[in-house]
N, C-alpha and C positions, 0 to 999 in steps of 0.2 A: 550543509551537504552541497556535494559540487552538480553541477549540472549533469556532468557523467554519469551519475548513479541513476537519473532521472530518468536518461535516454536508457540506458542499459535494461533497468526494467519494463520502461515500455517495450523495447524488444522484445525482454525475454514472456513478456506479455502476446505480442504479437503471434510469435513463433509457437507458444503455447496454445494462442487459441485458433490459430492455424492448422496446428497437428489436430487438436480437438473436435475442429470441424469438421473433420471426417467422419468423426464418433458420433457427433451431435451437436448441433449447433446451437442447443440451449445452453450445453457446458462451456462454450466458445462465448458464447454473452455474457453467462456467467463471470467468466476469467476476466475480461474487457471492462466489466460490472464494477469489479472489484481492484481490480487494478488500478481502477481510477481513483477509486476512493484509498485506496492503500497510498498515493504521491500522495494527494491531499492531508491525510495521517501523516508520510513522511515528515511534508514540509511541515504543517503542524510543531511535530516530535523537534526537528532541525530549528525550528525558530525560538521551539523554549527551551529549548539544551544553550543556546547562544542565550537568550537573558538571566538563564539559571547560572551562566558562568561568567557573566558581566558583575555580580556580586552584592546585587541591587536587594536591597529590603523588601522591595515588592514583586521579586523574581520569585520568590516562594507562592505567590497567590498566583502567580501567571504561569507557572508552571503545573499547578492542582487544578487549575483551571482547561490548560494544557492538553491535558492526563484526560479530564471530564470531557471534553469537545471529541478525545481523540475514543473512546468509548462506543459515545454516542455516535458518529461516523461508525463503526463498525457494526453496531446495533441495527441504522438506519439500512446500510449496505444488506444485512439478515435482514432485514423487514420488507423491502422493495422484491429481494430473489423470493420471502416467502409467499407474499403478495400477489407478485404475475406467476407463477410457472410455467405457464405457456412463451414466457421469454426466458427466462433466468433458471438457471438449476444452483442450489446450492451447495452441491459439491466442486462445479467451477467458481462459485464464490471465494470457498475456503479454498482453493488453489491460487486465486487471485490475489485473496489478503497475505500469502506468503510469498508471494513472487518478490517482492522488493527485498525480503532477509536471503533471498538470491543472490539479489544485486548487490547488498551490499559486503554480503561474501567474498562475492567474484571481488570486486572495488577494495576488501581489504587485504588479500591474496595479492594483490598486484601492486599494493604499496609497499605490503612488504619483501618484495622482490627487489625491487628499487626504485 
């Protein structure tokens, strides 16, 4: 993944929990919460798409392994928002774990343009 995608959903992170903080400002940490952990998923996801298509024998285990890392990140992300609530809401969580299929929306829209 290009570094574009990266910046794009922090944005669309920013802007998100921007407008949110008007609403609440737990939904706004929330989304920031989760955002974060969603790049980290990304790159994750991006690093074992790249050895899973390198062709390698041992691209199968690093890839299931991959998949289990990129899980538990998302688990962990629920667990921390159910944990504090006086900081995290998680409904800005699950706003936050989908902000990157934003990104890369927008990101495949505009390749296929030219």
């Amino acid at each position: 993944m290009s570094l574009k995608i990266y910046l794009l959903t922090g944005l669309i992170a920013l802007v998100t929990a921007g407008v949110s903080a008007f609403i609440d400002y737990k939904i706004a940490l929330g989304i920031l919460l989760a955002t974060l952990f969603s790049l980290i998923n990304l790159f994750l996801l991006s690093s074992t798409m790249k050895a899973a298509m390198s062709g390698k024998q041992a691209a199968v285990s690093l890839l299931m392994l991959g998949n289990i890392l990129r899980y538990v990140l998302l688990v962990l992300c629920m667990f921390i928002a159910y944990k504090l609530p006086q900081y995290f809401s998680l409904i800005g969580v699950a706003i936050g774990m989908t902000l990157f299929l934003g990104a890369l929306l927008i990101d495949a829209v505009n390749r296929r343009k030219g």
